[in-house]
C-alpha positions, 0 to 999 in steps of 0.5 A: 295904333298900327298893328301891322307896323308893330307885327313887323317891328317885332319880327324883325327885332325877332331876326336880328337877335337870332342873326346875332345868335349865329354870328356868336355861334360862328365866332365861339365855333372859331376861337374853340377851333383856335384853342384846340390848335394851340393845344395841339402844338403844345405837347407833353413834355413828359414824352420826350426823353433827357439823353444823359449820354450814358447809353452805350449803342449809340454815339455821345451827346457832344461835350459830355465825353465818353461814360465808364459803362462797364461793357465787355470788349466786343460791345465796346464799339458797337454804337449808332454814330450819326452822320447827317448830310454825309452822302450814302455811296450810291455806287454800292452793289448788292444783290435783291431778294431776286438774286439780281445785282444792284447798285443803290444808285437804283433806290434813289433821284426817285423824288422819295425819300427812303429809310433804311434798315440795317440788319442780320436777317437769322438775327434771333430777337433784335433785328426782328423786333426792328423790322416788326416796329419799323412795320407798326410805325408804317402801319400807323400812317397814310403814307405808303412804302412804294408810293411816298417813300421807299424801304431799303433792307439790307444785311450786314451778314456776308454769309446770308443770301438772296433766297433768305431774303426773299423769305424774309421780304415775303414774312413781312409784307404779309403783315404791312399788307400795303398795295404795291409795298412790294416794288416800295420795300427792297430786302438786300444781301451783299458782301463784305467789302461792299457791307464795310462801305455801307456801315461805314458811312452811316455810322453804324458799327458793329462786332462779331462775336464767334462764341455765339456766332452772333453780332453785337449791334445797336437798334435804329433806322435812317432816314435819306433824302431823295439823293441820298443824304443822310436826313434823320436816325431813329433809335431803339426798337419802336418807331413813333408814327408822328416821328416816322412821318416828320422826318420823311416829309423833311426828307423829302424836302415837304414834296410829300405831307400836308399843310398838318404836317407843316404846322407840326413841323413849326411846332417840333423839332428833330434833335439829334442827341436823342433822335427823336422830334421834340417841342420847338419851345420859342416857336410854340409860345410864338404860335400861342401868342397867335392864337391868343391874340386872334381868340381875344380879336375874334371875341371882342368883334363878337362881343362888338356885333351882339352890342350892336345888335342890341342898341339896333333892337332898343331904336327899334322899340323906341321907334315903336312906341313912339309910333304907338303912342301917336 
């Protein structure tokens, strides 16, 4: 009997089965790495809100009609009416936190996208609490005001000036502490007529209550393209990231973002009646057909290699004994 024969008949039944070990390892690594992806699309439907039309700050789902909801006169029309694709008047002047005169048209044709934030900046709680969660919703990303997207702040109080601004502009930089958010997150004041125009065109009404001193206005930013069309609204006071981040590479017409946010943005859609991105259903149960059909082909070929491996690994023993026995 050959010894030597059989020493390297075994060792290489020895290498293939751990050849098949690692062809099996590959293939459970990938069709993991397809679930995880699947799983990733699919989201908690519990985390999206069902918009009944009944809240009174912001415009109605279209076909539920207007709601009885009890409010005092001067909050009657103080809503966030959404205007998407509607041009922004770029031919608006205002002044920077520098006391500079400005047009709009100066934040825009930048290829980035910018959001806007209206606000008041004495406001004593709401319009803080916008900026501070526009600020944690920027925060939570790479993205970076100045580099992927400008900010535009602007008052709606005619009384406020360029220094407030400024001020303002200095508290809250202080907290994004971002490099270079400074030339990306513009903090503006203007007058009345210029206000009127601005507010106007992207729906957001508001009222002046002199009793207080005070004005009644709804929460929420936009979101403009480049050339500034109206893209996206965000309502409340706390601005999900992954939302935030969605509606700027949309924006920008996928100019900025990463081949992710693609995927997610196959997996979620933008509704306007609750402003926020939901699960895009058709296109979810599209990819997990995908992922399952590919899970299913990638274990089958692995399942078919280890077969074939082992009918090798018996010819191999039958060829060895056959030797041995002659």
């Amino acid at each position: 009997m050959n010894i030597a024969g059989v020493r390297g008949q075994g060792s290489g039944v020895s290498h293939s089965k751990a050849k098949g070990r690692s062809v099996c390892a590959v293939g459970g690594r990938i069709f993991f790495l397809c679930l995880l992806l699947a799983a990733h699309c699919i989201p908690l439907f519990a985390q999206g809100r069902m918009y009944d039309g009944s809240a009174p700050l912001y415009s109605p789902r279209p076909g539920l009609g207007t709601t009885e909801n009890g409010l005092p006169t001067a909050l009657r029309e103080v809503k966030i009416e959404q205007r998407l694709d509607e041009q922004l008047p770029l031919d608006l002047q205002f002044k920077d936190e520098t006391g500079r005169t400005v047009q709009l048209s100066e934040y825009f044709n930048k290829s980035k996208p910018v959001i806007l934030s209206l606000v008041f900046y004495k406001c004593p709680m709401l319009c803080n609490q916008i900026l501070s969660g526009l600020m944690a919703g920027l925060r939570s990303q790479t993205f970076a005001a100045g580099k992927e997207f400008d900010v535009l702040t602007v008052s709606f109080d005619p009384r406020e000036t360029p220094e407030l601004a400024a001020e303002t502009k200095k508290s809250y930089l202080e907290r994004y502490n971002r490099p270079g958010a400074e030339k990306g997150w513009h903090f503006l004041t203007g007058d009345a007529e210029n206000i009127k125009r601005l507010t106007e065109a992207v729906g957001f009404h508001y009222n002046y209550d002199e009793k207080t001193n005070q004005f009644a206005h709804a929460a929420g930013i936009m979101v403009l393209t480049p050339e500034g069309k109206l893209s996206r609204y965000f309502y409340g006071i706390e601005y999900n990231a992954r939302d935030l981040r969605l509606g700027l590479v949309e924006a920008s017409n996928n100019k900025i973002g990463s081949t992710v946010d693609q995927l997610l943005l196959f997996c979620y859609h933008y509704d306007p009646t609750t402003g926020r991105y939901g699960p895009a259903v058709m296109n979810i149960m599209r990819l997990g057909g995908v992922v399952t059909v590919l899970g299913i082909g990638g274990l089958l070929l692995i399942l078919r290699r280890r077969n074939g491996k082992r009918g090798d690994l018996k010819v191999a023993e039958t060829r060895t004994s056959v030797g041995g026995t002659a």
